[in-house]
C-alpha positions as CSV (number, residue, x, y, z in Angstrom):
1,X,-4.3,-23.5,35.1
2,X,-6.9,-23.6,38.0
3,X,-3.4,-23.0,40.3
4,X,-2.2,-20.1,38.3
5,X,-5.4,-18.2,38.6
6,X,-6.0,-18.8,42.2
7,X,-2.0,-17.9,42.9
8,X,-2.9,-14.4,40.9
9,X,-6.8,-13.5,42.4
10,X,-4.8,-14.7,46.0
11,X,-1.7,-11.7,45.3
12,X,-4.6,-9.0,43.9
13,X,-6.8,-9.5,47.4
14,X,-3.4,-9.3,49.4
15,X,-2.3,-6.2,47.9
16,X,-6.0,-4.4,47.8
17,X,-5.7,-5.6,51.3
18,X,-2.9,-3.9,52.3
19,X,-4.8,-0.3,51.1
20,X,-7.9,-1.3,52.4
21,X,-5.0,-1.2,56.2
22,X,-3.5,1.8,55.0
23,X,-4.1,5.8,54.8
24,X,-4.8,6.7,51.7
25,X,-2.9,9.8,51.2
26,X,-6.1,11.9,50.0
27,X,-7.1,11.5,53.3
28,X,-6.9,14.8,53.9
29,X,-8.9,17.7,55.5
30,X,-6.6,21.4,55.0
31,X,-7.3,24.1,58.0
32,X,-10.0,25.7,55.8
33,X,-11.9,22.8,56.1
34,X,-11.5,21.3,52.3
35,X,-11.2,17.8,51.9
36,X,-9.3,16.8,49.3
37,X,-9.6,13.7,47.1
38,X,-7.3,12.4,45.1
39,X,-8.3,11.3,41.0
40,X,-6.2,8.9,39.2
41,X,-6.8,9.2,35.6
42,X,-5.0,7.9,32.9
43,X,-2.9,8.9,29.7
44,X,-4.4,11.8,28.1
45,X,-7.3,12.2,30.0
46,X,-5.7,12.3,32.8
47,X,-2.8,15.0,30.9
48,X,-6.3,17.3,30.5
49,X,-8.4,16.3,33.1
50,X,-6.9,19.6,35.5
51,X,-8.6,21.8,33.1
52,X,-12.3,20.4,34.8
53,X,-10.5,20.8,38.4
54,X,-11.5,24.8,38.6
55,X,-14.8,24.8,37.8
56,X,-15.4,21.5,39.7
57,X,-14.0,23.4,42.6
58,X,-16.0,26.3,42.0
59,X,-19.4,24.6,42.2
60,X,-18.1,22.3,45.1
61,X,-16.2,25.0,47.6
62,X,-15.8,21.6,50.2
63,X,-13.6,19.6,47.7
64,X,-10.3,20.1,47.0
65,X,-9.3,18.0,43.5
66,X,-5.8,16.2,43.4
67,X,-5.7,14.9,39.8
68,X,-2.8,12.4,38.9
69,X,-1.9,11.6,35.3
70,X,-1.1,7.9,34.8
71,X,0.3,6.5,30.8
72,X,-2.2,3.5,30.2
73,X,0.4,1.9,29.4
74,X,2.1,1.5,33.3
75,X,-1.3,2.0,34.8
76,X,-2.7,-1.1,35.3
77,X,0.6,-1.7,37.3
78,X,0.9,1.4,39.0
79,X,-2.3,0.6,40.8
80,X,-1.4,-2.7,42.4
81,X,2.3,-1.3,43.3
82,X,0.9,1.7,44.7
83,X,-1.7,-0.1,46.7
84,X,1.7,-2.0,48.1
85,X,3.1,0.7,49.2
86,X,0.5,2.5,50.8
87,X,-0.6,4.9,48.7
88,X,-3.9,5.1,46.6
89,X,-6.6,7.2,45.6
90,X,-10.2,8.0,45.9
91,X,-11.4,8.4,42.0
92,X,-10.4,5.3,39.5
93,X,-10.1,5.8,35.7
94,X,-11.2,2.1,34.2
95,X,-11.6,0.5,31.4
96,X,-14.4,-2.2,31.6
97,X,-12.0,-5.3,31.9
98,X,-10.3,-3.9,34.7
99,X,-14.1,-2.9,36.6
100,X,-14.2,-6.9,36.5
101,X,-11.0,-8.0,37.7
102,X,-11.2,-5.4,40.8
103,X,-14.3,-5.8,42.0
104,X,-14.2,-9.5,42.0
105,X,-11.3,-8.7,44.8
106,X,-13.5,-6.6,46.3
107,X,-11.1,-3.6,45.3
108,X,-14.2,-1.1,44.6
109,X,-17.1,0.3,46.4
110,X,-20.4,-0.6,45.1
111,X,-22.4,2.0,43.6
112,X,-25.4,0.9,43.2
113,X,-27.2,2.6,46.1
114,X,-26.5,5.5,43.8
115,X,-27.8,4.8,41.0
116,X,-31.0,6.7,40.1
117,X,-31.2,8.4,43.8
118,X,-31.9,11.8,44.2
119,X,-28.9,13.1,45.7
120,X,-27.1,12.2,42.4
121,X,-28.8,12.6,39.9
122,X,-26.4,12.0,37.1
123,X,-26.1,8.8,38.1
124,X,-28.3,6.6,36.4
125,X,-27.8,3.6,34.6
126,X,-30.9,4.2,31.9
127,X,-28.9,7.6,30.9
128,X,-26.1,6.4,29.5
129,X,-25.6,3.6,26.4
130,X,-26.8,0.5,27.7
131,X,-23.4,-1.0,26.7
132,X,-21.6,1.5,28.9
133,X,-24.0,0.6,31.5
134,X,-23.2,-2.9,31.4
135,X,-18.9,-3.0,31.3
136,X,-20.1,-0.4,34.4
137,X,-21.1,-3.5,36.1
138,X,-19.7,-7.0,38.2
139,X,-22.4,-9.6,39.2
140,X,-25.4,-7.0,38.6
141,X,-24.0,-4.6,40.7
142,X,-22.6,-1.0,40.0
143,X,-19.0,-0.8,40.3
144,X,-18.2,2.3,37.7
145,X,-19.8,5.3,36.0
146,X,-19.8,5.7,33.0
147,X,-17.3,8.6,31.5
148,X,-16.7,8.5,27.9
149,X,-17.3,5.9,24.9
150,X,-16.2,4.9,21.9
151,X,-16.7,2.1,19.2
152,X,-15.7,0.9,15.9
153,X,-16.9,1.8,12.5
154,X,-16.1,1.1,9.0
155,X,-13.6,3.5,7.5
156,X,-13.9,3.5,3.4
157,X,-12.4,5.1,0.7
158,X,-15.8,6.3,-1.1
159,X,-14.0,7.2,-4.3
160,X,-12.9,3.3,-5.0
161,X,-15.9,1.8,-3.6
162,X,-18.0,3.7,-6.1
163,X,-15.5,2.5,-9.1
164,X,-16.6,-1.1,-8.2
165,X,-20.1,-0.3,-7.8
166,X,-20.8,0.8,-4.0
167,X,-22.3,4.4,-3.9
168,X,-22.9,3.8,-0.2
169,X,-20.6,1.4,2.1
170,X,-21.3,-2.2,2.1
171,X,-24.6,-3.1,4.1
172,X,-24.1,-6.7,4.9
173,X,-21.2,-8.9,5.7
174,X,-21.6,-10.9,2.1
175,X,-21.7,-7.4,0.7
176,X,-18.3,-6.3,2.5
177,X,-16.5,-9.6,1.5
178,X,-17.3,-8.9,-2.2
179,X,-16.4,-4.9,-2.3
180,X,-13.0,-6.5,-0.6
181,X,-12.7,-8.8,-3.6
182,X,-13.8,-5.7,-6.4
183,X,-11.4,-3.4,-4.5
184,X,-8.2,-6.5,-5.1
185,X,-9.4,-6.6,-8.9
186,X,-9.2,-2.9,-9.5
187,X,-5.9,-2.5,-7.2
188,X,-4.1,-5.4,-8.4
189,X,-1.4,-7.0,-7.0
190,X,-0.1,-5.9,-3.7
191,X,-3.6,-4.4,-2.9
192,X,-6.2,-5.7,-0.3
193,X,-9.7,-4.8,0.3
194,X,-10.2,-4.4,3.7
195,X,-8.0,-4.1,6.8
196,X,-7.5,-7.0,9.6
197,X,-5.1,-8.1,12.5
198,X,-4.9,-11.5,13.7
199,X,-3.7,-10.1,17.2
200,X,-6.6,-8.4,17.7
201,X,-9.7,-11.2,19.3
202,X,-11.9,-8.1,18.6
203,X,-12.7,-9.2,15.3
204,X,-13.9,-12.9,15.7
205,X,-16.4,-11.7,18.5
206,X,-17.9,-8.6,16.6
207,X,-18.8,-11.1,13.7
208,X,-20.0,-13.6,15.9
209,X,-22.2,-10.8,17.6
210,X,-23.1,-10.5,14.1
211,X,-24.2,-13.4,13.8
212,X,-25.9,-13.4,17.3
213,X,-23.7,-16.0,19.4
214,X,-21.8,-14.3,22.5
215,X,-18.2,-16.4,22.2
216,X,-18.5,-16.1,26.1
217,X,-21.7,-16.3,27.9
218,X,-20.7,-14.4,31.0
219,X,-24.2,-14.7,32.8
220,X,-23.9,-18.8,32.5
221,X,-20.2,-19.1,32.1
222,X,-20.0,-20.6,28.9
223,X,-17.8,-21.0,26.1
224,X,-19.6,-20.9,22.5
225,X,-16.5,-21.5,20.3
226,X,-17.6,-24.8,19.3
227,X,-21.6,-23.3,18.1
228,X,-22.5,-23.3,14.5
229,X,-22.8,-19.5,13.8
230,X,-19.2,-19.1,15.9
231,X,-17.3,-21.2,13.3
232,X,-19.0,-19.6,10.6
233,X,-18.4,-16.4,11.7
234,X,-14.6,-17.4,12.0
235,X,-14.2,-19.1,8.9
236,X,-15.8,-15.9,7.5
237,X,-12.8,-13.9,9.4
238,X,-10.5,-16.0,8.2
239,X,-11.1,-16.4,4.5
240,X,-9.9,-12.9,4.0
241,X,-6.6,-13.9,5.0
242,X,-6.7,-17.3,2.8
243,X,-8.2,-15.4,0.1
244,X,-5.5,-12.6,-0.3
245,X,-8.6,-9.8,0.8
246,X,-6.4,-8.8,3.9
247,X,-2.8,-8.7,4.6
248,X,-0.9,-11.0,6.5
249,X,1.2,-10.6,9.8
250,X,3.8,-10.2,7.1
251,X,2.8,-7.4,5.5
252,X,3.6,-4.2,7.3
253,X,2.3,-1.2,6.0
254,X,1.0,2.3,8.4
255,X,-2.7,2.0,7.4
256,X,-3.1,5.6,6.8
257,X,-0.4,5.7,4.1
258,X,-1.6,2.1,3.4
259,X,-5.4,4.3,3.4
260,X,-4.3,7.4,1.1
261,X,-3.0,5.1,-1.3
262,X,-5.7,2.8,-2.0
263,X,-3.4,-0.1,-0.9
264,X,-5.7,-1.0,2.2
265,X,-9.4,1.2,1.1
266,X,-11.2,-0.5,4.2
267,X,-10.7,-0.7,7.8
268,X,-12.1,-0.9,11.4
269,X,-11.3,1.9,13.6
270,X,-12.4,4.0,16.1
271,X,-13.4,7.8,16.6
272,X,-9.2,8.7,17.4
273,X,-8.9,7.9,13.6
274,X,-11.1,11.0,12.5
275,X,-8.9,13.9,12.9
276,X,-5.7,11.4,11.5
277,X,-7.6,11.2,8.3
278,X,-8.4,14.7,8.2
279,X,-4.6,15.5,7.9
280,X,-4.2,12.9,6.0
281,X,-6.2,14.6,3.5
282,X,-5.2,17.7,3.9
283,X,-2.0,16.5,2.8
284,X,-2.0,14.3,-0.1
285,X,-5.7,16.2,-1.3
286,X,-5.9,12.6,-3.6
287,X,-8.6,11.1,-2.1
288,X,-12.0,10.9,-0.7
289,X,-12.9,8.8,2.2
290,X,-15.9,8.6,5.0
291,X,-17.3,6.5,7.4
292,X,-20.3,4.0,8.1
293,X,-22.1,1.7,10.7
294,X,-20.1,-2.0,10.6
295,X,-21.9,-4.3,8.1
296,X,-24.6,-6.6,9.6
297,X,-24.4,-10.1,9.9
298,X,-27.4,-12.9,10.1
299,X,-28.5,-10.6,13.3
300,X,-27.7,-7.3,13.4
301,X,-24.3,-5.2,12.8
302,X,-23.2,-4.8,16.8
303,X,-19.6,-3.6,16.9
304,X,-17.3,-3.6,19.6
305,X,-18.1,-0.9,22.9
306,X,-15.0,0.5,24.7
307,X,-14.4,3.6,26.7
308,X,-13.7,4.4,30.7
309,X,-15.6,4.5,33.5
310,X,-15.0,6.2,37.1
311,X,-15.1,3.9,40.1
312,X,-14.5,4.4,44.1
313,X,-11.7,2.5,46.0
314,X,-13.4,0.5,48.9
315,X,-11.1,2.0,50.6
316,X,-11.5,5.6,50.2
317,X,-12.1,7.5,53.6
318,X,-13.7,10.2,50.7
319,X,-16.6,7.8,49.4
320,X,-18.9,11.0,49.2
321,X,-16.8,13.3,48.3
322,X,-15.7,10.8,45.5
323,X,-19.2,10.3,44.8
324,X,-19.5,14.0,44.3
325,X,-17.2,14.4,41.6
326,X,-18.3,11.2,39.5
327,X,-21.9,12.6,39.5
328,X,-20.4,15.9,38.1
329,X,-18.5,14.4,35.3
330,X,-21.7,12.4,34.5
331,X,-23.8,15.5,34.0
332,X,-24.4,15.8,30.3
333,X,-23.2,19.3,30.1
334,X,-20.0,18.6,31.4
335,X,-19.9,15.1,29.4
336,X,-20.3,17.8,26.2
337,X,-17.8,20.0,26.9
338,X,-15.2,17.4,28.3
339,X,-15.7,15.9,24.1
340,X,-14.7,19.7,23.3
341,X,-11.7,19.5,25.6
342,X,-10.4,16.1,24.7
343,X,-12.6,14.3,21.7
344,X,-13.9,11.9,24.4
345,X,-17.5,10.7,23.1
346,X,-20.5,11.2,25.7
347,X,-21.1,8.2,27.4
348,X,-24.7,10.2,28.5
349,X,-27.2,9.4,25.1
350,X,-28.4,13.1,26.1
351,X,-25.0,14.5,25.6
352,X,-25.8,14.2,21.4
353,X,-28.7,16.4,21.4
354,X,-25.9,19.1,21.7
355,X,-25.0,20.7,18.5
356,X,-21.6,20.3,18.2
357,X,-22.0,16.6,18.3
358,X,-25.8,15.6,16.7
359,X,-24.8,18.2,13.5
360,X,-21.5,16.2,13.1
361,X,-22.1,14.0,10.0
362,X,-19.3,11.8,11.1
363,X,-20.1,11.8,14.2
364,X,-23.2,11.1,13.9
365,X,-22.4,7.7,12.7
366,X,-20.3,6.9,16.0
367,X,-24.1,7.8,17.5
368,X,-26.0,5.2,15.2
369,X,-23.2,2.5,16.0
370,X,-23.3,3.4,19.9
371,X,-26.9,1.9,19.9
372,X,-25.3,-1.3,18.4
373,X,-22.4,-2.0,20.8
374,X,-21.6,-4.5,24.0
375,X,-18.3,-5.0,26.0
376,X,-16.5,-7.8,26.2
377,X,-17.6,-10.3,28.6
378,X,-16.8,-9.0,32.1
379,X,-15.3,-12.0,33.5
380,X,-11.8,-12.0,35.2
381,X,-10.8,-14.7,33.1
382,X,-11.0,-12.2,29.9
383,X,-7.0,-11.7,29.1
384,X,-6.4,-15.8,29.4
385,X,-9.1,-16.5,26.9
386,X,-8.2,-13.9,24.9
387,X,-4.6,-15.2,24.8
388,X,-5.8,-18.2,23.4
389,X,-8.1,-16.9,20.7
390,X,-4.8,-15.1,19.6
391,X,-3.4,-18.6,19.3
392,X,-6.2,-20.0,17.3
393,X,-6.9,-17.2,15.1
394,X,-2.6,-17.6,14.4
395,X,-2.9,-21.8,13.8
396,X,-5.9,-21.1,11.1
397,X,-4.8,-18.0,9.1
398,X,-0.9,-18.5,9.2
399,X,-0.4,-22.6,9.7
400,X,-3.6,-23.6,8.1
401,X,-5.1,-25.4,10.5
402,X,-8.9,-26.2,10.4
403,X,-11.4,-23.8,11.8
404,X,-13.8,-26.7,13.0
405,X,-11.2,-28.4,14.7
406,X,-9.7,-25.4,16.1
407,X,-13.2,-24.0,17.8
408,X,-13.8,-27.3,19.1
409,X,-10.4,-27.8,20.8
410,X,-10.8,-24.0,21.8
411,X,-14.1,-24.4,23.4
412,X,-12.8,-27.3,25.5
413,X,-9.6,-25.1,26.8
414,X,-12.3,-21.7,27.4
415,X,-14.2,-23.4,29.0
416,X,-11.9,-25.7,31.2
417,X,-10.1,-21.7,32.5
418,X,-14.2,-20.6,32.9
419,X,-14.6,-23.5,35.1
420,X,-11.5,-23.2,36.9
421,X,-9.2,-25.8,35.8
């Protein structure tokens, strides 16, 4: 293990390398004196970023914008390959995970001179969610500004909640577990309460967040599978499976139609899921459905914190020009009107004050949950750890394994990649 990883952090630092030797090819400066720098952005951000370019260029006559539209789904490729060949930008669309793995290679310029100066003043760390400002960051140093956010709620269906008793959305994790149950009484067979997926090692960190034990501690690079509240938590996770209160990777059903018809009346989603059941709605006209903060746990009810960030290339010949644009798409004004443009929720906590977002019922619920969500850890062995989470959470809920037993052996191999072996 300890030779994979140092075979794949050796390949990354050659290829950043060879664009830290190179040209990048925004390294240009036209005959009327415009430098242009040159934006990778990715899937549909990157499809409507161009619509900022004009009146970015207006209020900044020096900079010329070159925006490049990337699918997320190639980008995280596209980066290193273009970096082989020579070619690579000045502006970086990232999610948090990927702020981690490239400024451990020293792939990014640090930022951190910027924050709070006077020269740019949108760029402050204390403006923006504080779990935003942390996936902006690599060792406690600023690698990324925050651009837009976005977390997890509950999604209910508030007409069958209230037939089993639940005017409001469950409060607690005990009090989601039994609406689940209620929900599988009054459904019957081939109905579920609430929605989970094994492949997905989101959910056995936001309930053990819940119950206020990091799975990772980044800062001390330590694995906590093996604590008491982390095999609750899981064993909590996994008794919906075991008790029939979510579907099995056997069960494939669309989880809107699954939604609509009351076969799956909970699930956790984000803020792309509002508009889908809006038209969802407006279609069948059969149901009624809204939105709340997660349940809470023994702690608090912290969900998961996602989003993008934009970071600098170490490399870029453009570092103010770069720095320029960042601190425009930080300024709340522009944060507001780039939600109008493309749904993207303000990662500035001033942002909300704005109408069309603190008057937004359902939005206003992303806002309460925002002030209750953390990244992932920000370590570059994230993805390997993950893998095997995947693994354990497939052993207990599909082969029956024991959670204990599991956590334990888990710990040992999280914590054997965390030290390198």
């Amino acid at each position: 293990m300890k030779k994979t990883i140092t075979m794949l952090m050796i390949s990354l630092l050659l290829v950043l390398s060879v664009l830290g030797g190179c040209s990048s090819k925004s390294e240009e400066t036209s005959t009327d004196g415009k430098t242009t720098i040159e934006v990778w952005a990715m899937g549909d951000e990157g499809k409507r970023l161009s619509g900022v370019v004009k009146d970015f260029e207006a209020k900044n006559p020096k900079i010329k914008l070159k925006v490049t539209a990337i699918p997320w789904d190639s980008a995280h490729d596209k980066l290193v390959t273009a970096a082989a060949a020579k070619e690579g930008p000045d502006v970086i669309q990232l999610g948090s995970s990927w702020v981690t793995e490239f400024a451990a290679a020293g792939g990014l310029l640090d930022l951190s001179k910027y924050d709070k100066s006077e020269e740019y003043p949108n760029i402050n760390s204390d403006d923006f969610f504080a779990g935003a400002s942390e996936g902006s960051k690599y060792e406690g140093k600023l690698y990324s500004v925050p651009w837009y956010v976005e977390t997890r709620v509950l999604y209910y269906r508030s007409d069958l909640l209230a037939q089993v008793g639940y005017k409001e959305a469950p409060k607690t994790q005990a009090e989601l577990k039994d609406a689940a149950e209620k929900l599988v009484k009054l459904g019957g067979k081939g109905h579920y309460g609430l929605d989970l997926a094994i492949a997905d090692p989101m959910y056995p960190q936001v309930f053990s967040w819940q119950n206020g034990v990091d799975l990772i501690d980044s800062k001390n690079r330590k694995a906590n599978f093996n604590d008491p509240k982390a095999i609750s938590s899981m064993e909590y996770y996994a008794s919906f499976f075991k008790e029939g209160l979510a579907a099995g990777p056997d069960v494939q059903i669309d989880i809107t139609q699954a939604f609509a018809d009351g076969i799956k009346p909970m699930y956790i989603s984000g803020p792309w899921m509002i508009n889908i059941m809006n038209d969802a709605k407006a279609t069948t006209g059969e149901f009624e459905w809204n939105i709340a903060p997660l349940p809470a746990g023994d702690t608090d009810n912290t969900s998961y914190l996602g989003g993008a960030g934009l970071s600098v290339s170490a490399y870029s010949d453009n570092p103010k020009e770069a720095i320029t644009f960042i601190n425009y798409m930080a300024d709340p004004e522009v944060q507001v009107n780039w939600y109008k443009t493309a749904n993207g929720l303000p990662a500035v906590t001033s942002a909300w004050e704005d109408p069309s977002l603190a008057d937004d019922k359902i939005l206003s619920v992303f806002r309460e949950q925002l002030d209750h969500a953390k990244v992932p850890p920000m370590i570059v062995e994230l993805e390997s750890i993950k893998q095997n989470i995947i693994k354990m959470v497939e052993d207990v809920v599909v082969g029956g394994a024991d959670v204990k037993s599991e956590m334990k052996k888990l710990e040992q191999t999280a914590q054997e990649i965390l030290d390198g072996k």
